[in-house]
N, C-alpha and C positions, 0 to 999 in steps of 0.2 A: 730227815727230809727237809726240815724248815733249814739247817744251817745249809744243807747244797744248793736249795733254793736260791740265799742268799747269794752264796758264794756265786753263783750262775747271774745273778744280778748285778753285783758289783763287778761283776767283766764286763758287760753287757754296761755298766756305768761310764766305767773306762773307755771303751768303746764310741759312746754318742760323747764323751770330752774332744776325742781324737778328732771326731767329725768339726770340731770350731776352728779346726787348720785347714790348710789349703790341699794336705795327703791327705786324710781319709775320708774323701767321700764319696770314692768308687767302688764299685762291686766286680770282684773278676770272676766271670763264669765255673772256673777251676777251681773243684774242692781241693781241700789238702787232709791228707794223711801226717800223723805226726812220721816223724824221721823220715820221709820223702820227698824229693825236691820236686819242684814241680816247674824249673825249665832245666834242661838237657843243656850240657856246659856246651861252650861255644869252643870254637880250636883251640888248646891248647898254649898255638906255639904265640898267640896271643896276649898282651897283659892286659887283663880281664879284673874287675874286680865289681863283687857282687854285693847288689842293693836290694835290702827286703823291704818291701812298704804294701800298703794297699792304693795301689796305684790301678787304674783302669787297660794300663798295656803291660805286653810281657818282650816287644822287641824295640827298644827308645827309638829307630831307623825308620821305621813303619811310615808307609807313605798315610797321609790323610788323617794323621792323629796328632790334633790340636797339644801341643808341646805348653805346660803348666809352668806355673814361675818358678817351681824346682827343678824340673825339665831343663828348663834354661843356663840354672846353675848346672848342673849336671854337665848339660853341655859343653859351659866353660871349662868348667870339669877338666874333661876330655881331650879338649883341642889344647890346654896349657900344658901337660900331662904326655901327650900321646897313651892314653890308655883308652878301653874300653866299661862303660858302666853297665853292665849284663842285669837288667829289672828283674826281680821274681818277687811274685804277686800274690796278695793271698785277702779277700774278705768274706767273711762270711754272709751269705744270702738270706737267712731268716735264723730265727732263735733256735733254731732245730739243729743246726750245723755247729761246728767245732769253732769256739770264738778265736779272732787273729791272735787276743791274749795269749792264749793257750797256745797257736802254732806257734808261735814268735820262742816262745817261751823253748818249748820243744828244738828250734832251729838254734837260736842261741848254745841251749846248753850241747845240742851235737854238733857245733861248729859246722854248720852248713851254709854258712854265707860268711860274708862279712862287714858290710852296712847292715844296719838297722834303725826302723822307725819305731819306737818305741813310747807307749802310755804311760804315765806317770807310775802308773802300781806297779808294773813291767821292769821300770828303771829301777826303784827300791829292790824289788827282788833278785832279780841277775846282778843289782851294784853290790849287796848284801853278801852275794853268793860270790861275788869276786870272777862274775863272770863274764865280765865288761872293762874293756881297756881304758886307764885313766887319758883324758885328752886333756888335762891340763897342761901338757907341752906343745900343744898347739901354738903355733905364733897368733890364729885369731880369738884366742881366750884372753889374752892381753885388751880386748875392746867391748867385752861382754859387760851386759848390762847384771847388779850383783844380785835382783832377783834369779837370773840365769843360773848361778853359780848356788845361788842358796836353794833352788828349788833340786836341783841336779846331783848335789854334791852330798857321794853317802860313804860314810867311813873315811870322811876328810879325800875324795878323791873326786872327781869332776867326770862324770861317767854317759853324759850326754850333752848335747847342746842343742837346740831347738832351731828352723829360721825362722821362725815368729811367735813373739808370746800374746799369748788367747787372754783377753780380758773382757771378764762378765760385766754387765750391768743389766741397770733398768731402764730400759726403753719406754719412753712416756711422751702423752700426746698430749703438745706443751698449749695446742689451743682450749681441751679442755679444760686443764688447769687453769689456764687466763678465765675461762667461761665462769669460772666460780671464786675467781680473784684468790687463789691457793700458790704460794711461794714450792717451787721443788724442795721436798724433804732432802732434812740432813740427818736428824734422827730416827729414832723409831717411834720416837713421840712425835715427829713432825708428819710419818708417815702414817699413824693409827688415828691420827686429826684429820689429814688430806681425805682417806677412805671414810669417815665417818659425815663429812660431807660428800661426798662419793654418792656415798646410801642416802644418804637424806633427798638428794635431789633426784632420785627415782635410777641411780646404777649399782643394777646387784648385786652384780661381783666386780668392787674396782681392779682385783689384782687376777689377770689372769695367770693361770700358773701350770707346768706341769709334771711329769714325776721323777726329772734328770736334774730341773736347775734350782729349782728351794735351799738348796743346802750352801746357796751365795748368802741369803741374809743370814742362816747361821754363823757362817765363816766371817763375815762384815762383822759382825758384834762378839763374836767369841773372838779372834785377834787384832782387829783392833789395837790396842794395846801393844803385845804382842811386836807387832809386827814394826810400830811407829812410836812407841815410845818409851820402853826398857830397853834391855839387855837382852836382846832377842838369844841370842846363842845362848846364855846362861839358863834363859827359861826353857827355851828347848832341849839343855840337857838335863835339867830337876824335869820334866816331863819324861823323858828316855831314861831315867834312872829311875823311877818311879815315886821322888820327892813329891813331884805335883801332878795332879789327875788332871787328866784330857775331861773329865766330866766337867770339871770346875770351870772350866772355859769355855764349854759346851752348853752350861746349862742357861746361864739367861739367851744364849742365841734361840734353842728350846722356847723357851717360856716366851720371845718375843713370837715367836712362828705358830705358837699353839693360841695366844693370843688374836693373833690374825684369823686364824680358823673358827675360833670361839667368838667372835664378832660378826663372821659372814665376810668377812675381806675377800677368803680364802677360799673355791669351793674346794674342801679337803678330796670327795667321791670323784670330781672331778679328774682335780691333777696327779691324782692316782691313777689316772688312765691316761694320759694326754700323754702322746708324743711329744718332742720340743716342736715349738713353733706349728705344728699340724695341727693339734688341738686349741691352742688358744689363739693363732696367729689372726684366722677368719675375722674375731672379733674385735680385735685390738684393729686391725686393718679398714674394719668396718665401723669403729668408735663407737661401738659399745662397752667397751674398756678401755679406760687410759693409762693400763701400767701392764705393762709384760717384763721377762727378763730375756736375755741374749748372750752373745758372743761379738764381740766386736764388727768380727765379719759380716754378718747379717745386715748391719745399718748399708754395706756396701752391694748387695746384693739383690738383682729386682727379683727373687725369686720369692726373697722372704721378704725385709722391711726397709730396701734401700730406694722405697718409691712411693710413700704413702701421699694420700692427699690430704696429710697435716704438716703442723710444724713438729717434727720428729727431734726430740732430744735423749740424750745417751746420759745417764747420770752412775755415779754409784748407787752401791746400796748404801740404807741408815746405818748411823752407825754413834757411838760416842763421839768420835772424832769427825764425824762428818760425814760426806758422801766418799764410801770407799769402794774402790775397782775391787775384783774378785782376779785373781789372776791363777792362771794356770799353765805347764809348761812342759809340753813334749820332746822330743829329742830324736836324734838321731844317736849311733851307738858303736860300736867296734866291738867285736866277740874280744875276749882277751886272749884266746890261740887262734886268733883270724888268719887261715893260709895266707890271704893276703895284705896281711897287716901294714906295711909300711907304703903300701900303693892305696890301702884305704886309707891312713891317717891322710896322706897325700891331696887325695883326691877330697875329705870333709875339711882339709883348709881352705882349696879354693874355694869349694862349696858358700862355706861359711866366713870366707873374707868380705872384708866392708862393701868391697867390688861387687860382691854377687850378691850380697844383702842387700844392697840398695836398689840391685836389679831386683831382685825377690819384693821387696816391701812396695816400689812402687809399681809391679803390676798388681800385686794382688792388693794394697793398701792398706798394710798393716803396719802392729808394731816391731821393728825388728828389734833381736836378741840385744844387737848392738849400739852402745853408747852413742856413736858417732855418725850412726845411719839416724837420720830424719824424714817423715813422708808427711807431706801435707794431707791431713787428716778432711774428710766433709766436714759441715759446719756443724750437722747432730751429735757427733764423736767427741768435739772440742773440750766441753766437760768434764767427761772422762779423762781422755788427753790430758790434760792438763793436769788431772790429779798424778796421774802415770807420771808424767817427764818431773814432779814434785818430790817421785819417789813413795809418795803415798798409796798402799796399795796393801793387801794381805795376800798370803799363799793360799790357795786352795788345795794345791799340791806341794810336796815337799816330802822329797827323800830321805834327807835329815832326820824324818819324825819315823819314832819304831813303828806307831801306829799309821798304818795307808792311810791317808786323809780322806781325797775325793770320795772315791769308792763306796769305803766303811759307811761317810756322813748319809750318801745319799739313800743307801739303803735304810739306815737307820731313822732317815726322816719320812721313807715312806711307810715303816713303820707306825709314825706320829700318825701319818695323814691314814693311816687304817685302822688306829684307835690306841695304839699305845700311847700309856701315860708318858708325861716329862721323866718321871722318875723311873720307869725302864726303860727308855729310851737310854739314861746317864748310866743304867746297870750295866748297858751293853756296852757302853764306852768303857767303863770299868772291868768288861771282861775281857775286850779285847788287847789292854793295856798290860793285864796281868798275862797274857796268852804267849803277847808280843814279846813279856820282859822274864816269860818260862817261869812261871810261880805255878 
């Protein structure tokens, strides 16, 4: 029961990742049955070719429905192409219902579409299973940025590509900091000093937190390294051969996060229940907290944090090397026996050309996939920014790796924050590595 539990969470993980992009975060009234499609194909005599996402429509024509900055691309789509992009839609309504992971999953391997929007875990598994068309011949892969390519690319094959990469930080209210004369942290020693003035001047809990995004300081201090300053490819294959343990790299991110807890930074009972942003947003918004974590998009956003009445800055998290972005990377996909395979490869070039990137990045204002797309970022973002266009940054996700990163972490850090030790915590890393590598 405990491992299905699990398994039901890290989709459910996957899931609120997806929501830090500008596709998933609508709900379509339509359950789905696995191997059932759930729109009725359009004429035939038609070239048609079909988009699966959690998108809010099921006909792109529809009068009165506000067209999204993939919309757009799509459209161009379209009208370069002479084809049609036929939507079919799928989210799930509450935890009760069948997760998109799962339909996705199901639709892919029955070749029931042919685009797909695709979770990180999603991509490892169908890239694994050879069930995903390589789009390294793409002509717009030639412009991708290489965390795109490293977070996407499994078994040496390029099996997604994203219009925007999601990156985490910590959003921090830069007037309280000033209030107490505290420099923004670059470590994790600079940020267990910050909090410890925090407490002293009468604030509770400085880090508000909840139970999707903690496993960014892990990631920040477990690669690190990793990521900016080895042999990143070598380390990652002595990890996928099982020379060197995922625990080993895991365990001081652990121990800094268990630290946090054991001081009161952290309330553990807390972010064990919180939604993102629902549970701790009120407070942070209300300056009773001056450190949350995010998604980039959020600082844009007046629903969440793109309107507060402070001075709002976007930092990494601590880290050895300084303040590091947490990055994460969705995609889009091609079944590899896609009936309409060479009308979709088609159609995600123009998609994903610099063209429609840059149409994409600045409505929605993010970071696009690609090198040569640029978007003037707010001024709270520019930190981060800046670390990003440096090239400094860790994966949060990465296909490359036998073990599911995001997923796995977050479960197992909410683990932590429900009382497991550091050191089962690292067992479970340890079993899942031998599971991944069939020992």
């Amino acid at each position: 029961m405990k491992q299905e539990w699990k398994r039901n969470l890290k989709k459910a993980a996957a899931i609120c990742l997806a929501c830090g992009s500008a596709f998933a975060v609508a709900a379509c009234g339509e359950k789905a049955a696995p191997g059932r499609n759930l729109i009725t194909e359009e004429d035939e005599s038609e070239k048609v070719v079909n988009l699966f996402s959690p998108m809010e429509k099921t006909d792109p024509d529809a009068e009165n429905v506000a067209r999204t900055a993939s919309d757009l691309t799509v459209s161009m789509a379209e009208e370069k192409l002479g084809v049609t992009v036929a939507y079919r839609t799928y989210t799930a309504e509450d935890h009760q219902d069948i997760t998109y992971d799962e339909v996705i999953l199901d639709r892919v391997r029955n070749q029931m579409d042919d685009i797909y929007l695709l979770n990180p875990d999603t991509i490892q598994i169908l890239g694994a299973e050879g069930a995903l068309m390589d789009l390294s011949r793409l002509a717009c892969t030639e412009n991708l940025r290489e965390v795109v390519k490293t977070a996407n690319t499994v078994d040496g094959r390029l099996v997604a590509i994203p219009q925007e990469v999601v990156a985490h930080g910590l959003f921090v209210n830069q007037d309280m900091f000033d209030e107490y004369d505290l420099a923004l942290p670059e470590t994790p020693e600079d940020l267990l000093e910050c909090c410890r003035v925090f407490r002293e001047n009468g604030i509770e809990t400085p880090i508000g937190a909840n139970r999707w995004w903690l496993e960014n300081f892990v990631f920040a201090v477990a690669y690190a390294d990793l990521y900016n300053g080895g042999d990143t490819e070598a380390e990652i294959a002595a990890l996928n051969s099982g020379e060197s343990k995922y625990s080993d790299y895991m365990r001081p991110g652990f121990e800094f996060l268990q630290e946090l807890i054991d001081c009161g930074y952290i309330d553990a009972e807390t972010a064990s229940a919180n939604e993102a942003i629902e549970g701790e947003g009120p407070d942070f918004l209300a300056q009773k907290t001056p450190i949350v974590m995010a998604y980039w998009s959020a600082a844009n956003a007046e629903t969440s944090y793109g309107n507060p009445d402070f001075h709002l800055q976007v930092i990494g998290f601590p880290s050895s090397r300084g303040q590091m972005p947490v990055v994460s990377v969705t995609g889009f996909g091609i079944g590899a026996n896609a009936e309409h395979a060479e009308d979709a490869l088609r159609v995600l070039d123009v998609m994903l050309s610099d063209e429609a990137l840059q149409l994409y990045s600045e409505t929605n204002q993010v970071i696009s996939p690609s090198k040569n797309v640029e978007v003037e970022c707010i001024p709270a973002l520019e930190p981060l920014n800046q670390r990003i266009q440096e090239n400094v940054y860790v994966l949060g996700s990465n296909a490359g790796m036998e073990v599911e990163q995001w997923g796995n972490t977050c479960i197992i850090v909410r683990d932590l924050l429900d009382g497991a030790t550091v050191d089962e915590c690292m067992a479970e890393f340890d079993r899942l590595q031998e599971e991944a590598l069939g020992h």
